[in-house]
C-alpha positions in Angstrom: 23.3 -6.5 -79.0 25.0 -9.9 -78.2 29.1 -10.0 -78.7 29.4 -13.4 -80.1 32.5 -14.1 -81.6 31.6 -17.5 -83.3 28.9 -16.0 -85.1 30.5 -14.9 -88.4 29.0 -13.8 -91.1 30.7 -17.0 -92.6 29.7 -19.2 -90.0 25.8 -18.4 -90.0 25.1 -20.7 -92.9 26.4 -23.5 -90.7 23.6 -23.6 -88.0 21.7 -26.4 -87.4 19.3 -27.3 -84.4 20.9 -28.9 -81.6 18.8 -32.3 -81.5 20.9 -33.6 -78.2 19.2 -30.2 -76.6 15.4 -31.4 -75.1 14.5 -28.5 -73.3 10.9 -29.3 -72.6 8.6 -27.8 -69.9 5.2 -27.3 -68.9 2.9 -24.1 -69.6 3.3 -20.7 -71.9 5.6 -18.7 -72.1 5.2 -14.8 -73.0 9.2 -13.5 -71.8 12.2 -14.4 -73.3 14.9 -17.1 -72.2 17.4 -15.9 -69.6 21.3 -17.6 -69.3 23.5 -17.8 -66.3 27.1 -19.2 -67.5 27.7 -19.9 -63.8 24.6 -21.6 -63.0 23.9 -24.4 -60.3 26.1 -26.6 -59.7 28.5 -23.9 -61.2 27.9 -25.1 -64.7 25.7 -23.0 -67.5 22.0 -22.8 -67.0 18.6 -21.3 -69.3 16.1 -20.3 -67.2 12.4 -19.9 -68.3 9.1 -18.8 -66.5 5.4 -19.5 -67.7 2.1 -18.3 -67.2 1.0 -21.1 -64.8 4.0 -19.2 -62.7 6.3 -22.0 -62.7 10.3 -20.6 -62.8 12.8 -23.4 -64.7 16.8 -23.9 -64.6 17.5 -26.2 -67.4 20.7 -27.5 -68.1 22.4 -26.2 -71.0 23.7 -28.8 -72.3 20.8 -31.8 -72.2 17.7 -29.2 -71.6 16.9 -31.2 -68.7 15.2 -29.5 -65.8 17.6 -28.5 -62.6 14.7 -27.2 -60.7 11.3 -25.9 -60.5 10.3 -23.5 -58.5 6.1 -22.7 -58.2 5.8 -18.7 -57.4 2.1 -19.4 -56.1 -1.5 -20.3 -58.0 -1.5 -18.6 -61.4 -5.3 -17.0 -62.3 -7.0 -18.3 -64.6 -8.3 -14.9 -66.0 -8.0 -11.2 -65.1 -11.4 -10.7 -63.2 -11.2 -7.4 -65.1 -13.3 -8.2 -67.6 -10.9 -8.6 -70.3 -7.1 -10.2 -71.0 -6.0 -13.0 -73.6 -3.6 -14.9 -71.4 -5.3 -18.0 -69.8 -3.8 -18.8 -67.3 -2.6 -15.2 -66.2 0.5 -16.0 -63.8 4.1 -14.5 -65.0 3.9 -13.2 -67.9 7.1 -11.0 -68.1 10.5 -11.8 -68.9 13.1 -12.0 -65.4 16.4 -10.4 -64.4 19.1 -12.6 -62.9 21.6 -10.9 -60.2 24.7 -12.9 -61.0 26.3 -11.6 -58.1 24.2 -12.1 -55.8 22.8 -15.3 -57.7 19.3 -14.3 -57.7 16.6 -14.5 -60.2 13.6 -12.2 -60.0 10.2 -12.5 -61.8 6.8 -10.6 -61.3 3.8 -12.5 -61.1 -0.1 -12.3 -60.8 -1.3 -14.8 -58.1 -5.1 -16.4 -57.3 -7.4 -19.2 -58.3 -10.3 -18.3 -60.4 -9.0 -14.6 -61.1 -6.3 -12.3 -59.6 -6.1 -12.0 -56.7 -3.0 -9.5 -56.3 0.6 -9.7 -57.5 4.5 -10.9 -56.1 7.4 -10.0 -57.2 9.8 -12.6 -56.2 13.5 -13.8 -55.7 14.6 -17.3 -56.0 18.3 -18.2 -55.3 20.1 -19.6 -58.5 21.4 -22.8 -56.8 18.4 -24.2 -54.8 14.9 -22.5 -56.7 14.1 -21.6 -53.2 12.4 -18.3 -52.1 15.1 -15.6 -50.5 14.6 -14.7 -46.9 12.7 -11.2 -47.0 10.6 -12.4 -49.9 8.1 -12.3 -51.9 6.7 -8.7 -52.1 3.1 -8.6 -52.0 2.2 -5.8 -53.6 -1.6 -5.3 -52.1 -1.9 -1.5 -50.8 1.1 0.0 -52.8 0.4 3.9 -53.0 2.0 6.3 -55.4 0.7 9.6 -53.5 -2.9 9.3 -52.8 -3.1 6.6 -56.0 -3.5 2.6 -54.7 -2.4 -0.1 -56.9 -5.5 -1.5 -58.3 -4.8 -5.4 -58.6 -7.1 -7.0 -61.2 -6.9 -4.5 -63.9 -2.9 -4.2 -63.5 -0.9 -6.3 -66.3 2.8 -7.0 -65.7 3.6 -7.5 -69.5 7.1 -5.6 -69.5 10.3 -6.7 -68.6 12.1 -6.4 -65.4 15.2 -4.1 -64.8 17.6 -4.5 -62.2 20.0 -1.0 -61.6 22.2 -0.5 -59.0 20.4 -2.6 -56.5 17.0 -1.6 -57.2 14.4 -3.7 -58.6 12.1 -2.0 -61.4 8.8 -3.6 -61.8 6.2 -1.8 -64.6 2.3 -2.3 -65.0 0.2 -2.0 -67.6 -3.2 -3.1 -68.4 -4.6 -6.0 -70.2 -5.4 -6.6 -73.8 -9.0 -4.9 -74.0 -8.2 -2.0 -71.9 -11.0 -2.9 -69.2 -11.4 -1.1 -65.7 -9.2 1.4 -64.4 -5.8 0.5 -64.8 -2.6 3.0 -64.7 0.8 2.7 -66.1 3.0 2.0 -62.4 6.9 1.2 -62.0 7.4 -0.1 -58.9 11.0 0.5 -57.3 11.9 -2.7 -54.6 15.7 -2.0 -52.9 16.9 -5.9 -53.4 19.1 -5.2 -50.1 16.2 -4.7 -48.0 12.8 -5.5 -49.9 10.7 -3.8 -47.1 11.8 -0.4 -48.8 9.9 0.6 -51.9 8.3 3.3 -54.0 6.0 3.2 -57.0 5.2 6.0 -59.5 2.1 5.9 -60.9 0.6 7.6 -63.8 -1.9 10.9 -63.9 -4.6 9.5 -65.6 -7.2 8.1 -63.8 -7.1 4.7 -66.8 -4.7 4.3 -69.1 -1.2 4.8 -70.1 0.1 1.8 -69.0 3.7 0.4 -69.6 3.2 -2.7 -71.2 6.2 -3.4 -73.7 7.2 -6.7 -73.6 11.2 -6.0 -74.1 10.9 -3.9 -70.8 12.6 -0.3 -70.1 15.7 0.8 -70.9 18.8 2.2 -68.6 21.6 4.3 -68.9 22.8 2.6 -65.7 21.5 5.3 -63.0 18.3 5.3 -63.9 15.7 3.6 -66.0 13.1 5.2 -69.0 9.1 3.7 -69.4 7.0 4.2 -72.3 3.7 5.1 -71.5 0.6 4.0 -73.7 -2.6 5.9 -74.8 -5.1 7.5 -72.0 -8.7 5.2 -71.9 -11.4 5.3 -73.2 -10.0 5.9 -76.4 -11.3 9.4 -78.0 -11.1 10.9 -74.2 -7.7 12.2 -73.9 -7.0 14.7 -71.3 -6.8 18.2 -72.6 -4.1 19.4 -71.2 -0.5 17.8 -69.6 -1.5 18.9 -66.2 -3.3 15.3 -65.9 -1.9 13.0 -68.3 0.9 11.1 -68.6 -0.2 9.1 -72.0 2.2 8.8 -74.9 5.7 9.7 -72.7 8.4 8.4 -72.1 10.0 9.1 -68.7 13.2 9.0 -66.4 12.4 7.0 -63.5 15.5 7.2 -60.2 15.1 6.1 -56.8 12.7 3.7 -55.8 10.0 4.9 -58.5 10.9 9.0 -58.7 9.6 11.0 -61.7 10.9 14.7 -61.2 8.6 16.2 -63.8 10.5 18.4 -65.1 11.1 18.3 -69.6 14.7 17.0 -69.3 13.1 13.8 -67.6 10.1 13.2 -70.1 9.6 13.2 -73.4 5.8 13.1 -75.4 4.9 14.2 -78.9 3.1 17.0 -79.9 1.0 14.7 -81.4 0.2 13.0 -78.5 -3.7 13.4 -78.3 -4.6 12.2 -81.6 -2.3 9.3 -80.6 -4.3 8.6 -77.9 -7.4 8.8 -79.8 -6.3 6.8 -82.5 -4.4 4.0 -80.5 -1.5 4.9 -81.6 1.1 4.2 -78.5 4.1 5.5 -77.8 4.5 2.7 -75.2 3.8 0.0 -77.8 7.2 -0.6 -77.8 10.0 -0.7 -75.6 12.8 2.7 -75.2 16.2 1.7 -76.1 19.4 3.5 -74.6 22.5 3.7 -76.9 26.4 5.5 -77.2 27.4 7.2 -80.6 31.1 8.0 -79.7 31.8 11.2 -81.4 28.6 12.4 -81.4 27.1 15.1 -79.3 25.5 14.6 -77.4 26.8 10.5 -76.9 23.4 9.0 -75.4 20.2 8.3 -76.8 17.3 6.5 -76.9 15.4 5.0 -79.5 11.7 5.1 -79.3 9.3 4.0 -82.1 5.6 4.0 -82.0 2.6 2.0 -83.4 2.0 5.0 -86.0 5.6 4.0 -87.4 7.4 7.5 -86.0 10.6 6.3 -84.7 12.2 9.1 -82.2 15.8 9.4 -81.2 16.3 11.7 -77.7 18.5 12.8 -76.1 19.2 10.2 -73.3 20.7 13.2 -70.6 17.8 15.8 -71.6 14.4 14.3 -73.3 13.1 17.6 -74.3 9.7 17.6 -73.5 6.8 18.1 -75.9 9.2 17.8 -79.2 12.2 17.3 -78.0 13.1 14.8 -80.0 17.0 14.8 -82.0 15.3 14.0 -85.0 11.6 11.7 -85.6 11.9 9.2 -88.4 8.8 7.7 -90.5 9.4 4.6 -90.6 6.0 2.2 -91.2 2.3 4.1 -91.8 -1.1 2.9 -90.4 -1.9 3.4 -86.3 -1.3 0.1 -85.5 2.2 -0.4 -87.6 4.9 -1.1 -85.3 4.5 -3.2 -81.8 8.1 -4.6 -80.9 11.3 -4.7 -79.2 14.0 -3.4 -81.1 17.8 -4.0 -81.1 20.7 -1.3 -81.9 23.9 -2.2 -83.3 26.9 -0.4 -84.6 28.4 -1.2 -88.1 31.4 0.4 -90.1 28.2 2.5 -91.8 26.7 4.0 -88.9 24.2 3.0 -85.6 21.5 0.8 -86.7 17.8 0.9 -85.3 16.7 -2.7 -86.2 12.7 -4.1 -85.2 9.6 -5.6 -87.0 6.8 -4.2 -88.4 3.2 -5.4 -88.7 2.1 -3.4 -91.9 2.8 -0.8 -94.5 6.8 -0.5 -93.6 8.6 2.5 -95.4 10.8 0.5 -97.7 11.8 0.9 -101.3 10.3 -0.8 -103.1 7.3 -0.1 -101.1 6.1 -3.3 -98.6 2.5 -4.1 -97.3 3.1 -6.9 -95.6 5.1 -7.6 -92.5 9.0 -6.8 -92.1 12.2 -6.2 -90.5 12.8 -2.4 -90.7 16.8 -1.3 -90.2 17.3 1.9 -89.6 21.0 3.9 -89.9 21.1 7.1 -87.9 24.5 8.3 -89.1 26.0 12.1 -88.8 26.7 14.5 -85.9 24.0 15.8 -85.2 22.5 12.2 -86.0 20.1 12.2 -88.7 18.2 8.7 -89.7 16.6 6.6 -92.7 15.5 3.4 -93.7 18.3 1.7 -94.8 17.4 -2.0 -95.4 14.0 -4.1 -95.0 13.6 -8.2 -94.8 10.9 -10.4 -95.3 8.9 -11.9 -92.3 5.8 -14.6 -92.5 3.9 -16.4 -90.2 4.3 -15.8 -86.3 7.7 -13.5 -85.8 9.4 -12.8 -82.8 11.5 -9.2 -82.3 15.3 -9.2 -83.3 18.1 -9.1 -82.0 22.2 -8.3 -82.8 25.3 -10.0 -83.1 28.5 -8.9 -83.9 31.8 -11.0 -83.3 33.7 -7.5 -81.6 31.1 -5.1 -81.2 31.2 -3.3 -84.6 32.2 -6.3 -87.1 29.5 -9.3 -88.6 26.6 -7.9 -87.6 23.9 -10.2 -88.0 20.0 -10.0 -87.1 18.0 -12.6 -85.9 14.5 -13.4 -85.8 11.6 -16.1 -85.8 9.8 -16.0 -88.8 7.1 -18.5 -89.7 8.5 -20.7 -86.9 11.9 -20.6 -88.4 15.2 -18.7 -87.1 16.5 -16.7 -89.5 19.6 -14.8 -89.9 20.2 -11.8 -92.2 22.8 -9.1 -92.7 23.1 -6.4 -90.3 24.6 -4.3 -93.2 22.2 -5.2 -95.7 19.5 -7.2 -95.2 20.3 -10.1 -97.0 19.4 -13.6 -96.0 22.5 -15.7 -94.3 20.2 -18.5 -92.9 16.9 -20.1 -92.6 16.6 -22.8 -89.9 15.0 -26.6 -91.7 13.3 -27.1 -88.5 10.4 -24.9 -86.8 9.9 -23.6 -82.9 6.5 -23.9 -82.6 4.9 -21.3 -80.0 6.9 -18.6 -79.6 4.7 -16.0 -78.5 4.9 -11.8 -80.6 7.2 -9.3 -79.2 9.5 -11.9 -77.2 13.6 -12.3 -78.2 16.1 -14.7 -79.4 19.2 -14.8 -77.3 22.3 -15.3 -78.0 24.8 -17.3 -75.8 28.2 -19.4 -76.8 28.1 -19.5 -80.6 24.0 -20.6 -80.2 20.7 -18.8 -80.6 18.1 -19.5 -78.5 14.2 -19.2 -78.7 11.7 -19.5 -75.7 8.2 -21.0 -76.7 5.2 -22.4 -75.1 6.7 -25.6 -73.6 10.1 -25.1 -75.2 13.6 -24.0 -75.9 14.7 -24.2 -79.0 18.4 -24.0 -79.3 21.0 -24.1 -82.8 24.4 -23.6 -82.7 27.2 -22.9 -85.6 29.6 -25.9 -86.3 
């Protein structure tokens, strides 16, 4: 949730496209725009990576570029046999240290087809490479397990927490070879110490979420995905770690115990079905006056949303309560948002198919969700519209609680509606063309800003 005071309800209706704004760039771009208010030249800055693994500071006010700054040869494939992103270079979206004025992305690097991937951290004034860096990930162990680089996927979104670096792998679209879910831990302070944590199964289960993990500030939580070849699920939890969602400390630390991991009891017809867990991103959020105060949000592609308990996951079941939100194994595949309104906490994300709204939807939509109550209990409150290609949402409110407003692309247009309700406050005359599924808006200084292939596309209130 962005805390953007401009943004009134009122003031939505007012948006139009900021024409003076040319940010224009070269290559695809699967991650969502970044901002830095302090950026080179101590003046605001959008920064944007794409596949060809090009990194981009562009000026905030004219879109022009500040710098560019080339992370290696992006592959042109996987080599793995399968993958949709030609050419396969970053692919994630980056975390910037304002502090320490760093930004770091994750990349695949080779010619023809991977040949092993960075992780990398470029100093926000200059674009050049910090001293210490790049970490090349080739012969990364987790126990006895070795990073395997080709079928590896680094889809999700970086975390940065207290100095450490988090980095998750999944696989790529296709599910070929024998890939593992991995986060990676890097200490930023000294990148030569580092600890990965890989998954049990021997393919599979990879974290691939584009909007990343979530954090409650000490530690960070992963979705896992569904155990390869589908119909083959382990049989037991001794050798699987499909369908979970874990709490990952240190530099890549899973103490396997239930308070640190949370799966369904479901979780092997998910896997035969498809049905991630992982195919969306965990989301950590404070109820104050409930008890407990933490949770995450975690839906699935079946359309079961879960809210946990962020300070004990429960193990098999633990959930606080499980919501049904959408039907259909392949229903939900997004990055939500979570807002707070005089009514309650709201669970906000798309849909694909077959959302539970009254009156009943088939098509595509934006599913809100109020959990509400102490212990929290949760229903679908609202549902909006969506065509064409549709990015996930995200929040705004002007103070944290008040004029709460979602945001999405939806058939290449930005549009606004009620947090509260649903209703439609603004659909943008223009289109962004090539924004990719499952990236995010952002919200910055009264605008709202949209990364696409080649592009930012930036509108602002008057």
């Amino acid at each position: 949730m962005f805390t953007q005071p401009k943004l009134t309800k009122t003031a939505v209706p007012t948006l139009t496209a900021d024409t003076a704004f040319a940010a224009k760039f070269t290559g695809q771009m699967w991650g969502s725009p970044l901002y830095m208010s302090n950026g080179p030249n101590n003046k605001g800055a959008f920064f944007a990576a794409s596949t060809n693994n090009n990194v981009y500071a562009i000026d905030e006010t004219t879109g022009a570029i500040i710098w560019t700054k080339s992370i290696g040869s992006a592959p042109q494939q996987s080599g793995a046999g399968c993958g949709q992103v030609n050419p396969v270079g970053i692919t994630s979206t980056p975390v910037i240290d304002g502090a320490k004025r760093i930004i770091y992305v994750a990349g695949a690097v080779g010619t023809s087809q991977i040949d092993h991937h960075e992780i990398h951290a470029i100093n926000i004034d200059t674009g050049m490479e910090v001293t210490g860096w790049p970490v090349d990930l080739t012969g990364t162990k987790s126990g006895s397990i070795t990073f395997n680089q080709k079928p590896q996927n680094q889809r999700s979104a970086l975390s940065l927490v207290n100095g450490t670096l988090y980095v998750a792998y999944g696989g790529h679209v296709g599910d070929c070879s024998d890939y593992r879910g991995w986060v990676i831990g890097v200490n930023t302070a000294d990148p030569t110490q580092r600890g990965a944590w890989a998954t049990l199964d021997t393919t599979g289960s990879g974290i691939w979420a584009a909007g990343g993990m979530a954090s409650d500030g000490k530690a960070v939580f992963a979705a896992t995905g569904n155990h390869t070849p589908f119909g083959q699920h382990a049989s037991d939890r001794t050798t699987s770690d499909s369908e979970q969602v874990v709490r990952i400390t240190g530099l890549g630390v899973l103490d396997r115990k239930d308070e640190n991991l949370f799966f369904p009891s479901t979780w092997k017809d998910m896997d035969d079905a498809d049905a991630d867990l992982g195919g969306s991103n965990p989301v950590y959020f404070n109820v104050p006056g409930a008890t407990p105060p933490n949770y995450l949000a975690q839906v699935a592609k079946d359309g079961k949303l879960y809210i946990l308990n962020a300070a004990n996951l429960g193990g098999m079941s633990g959930a606080v309560t499980t919501i049904t939100v959408a039907s259909g194994n392949m229903a939900v595949k997004t990055a939500p948002t979570v807002y707070r309104t005089a009514e309650g906490t709201h669970v906000t994300f798309s849909t694909d198919s077959m959302a539970a709204c009254t009156p009943a939807a088939t098509g595509p939509r934006i599913v809100s969700v109020l959990l509400t109550g102490n212990p929290l209990t949760g229903k679908v409150d609202w549902c909006a519209p969506q065509s064409g290609q549709v990015t996930a949402p995200i929040s705004t409110t002007t103070d944290g609680t008040n004029n709460a407003v979602v945001w999405y692309l939806s058939g290449n247009k930005l549009t606004a509606v009620d947090g509260d309700t649903g209703a439609n406050l603004f659909t943008s005359t223009n289109d962004c063309t090539g924004a990719r599924r499952w990236t995010s808006p952002i919200a910055v200084k009264g605008r709202v800003v949209v990364g696409a292939d080649t592009q930012l596309c930036s509108w602002s209130a008057k």
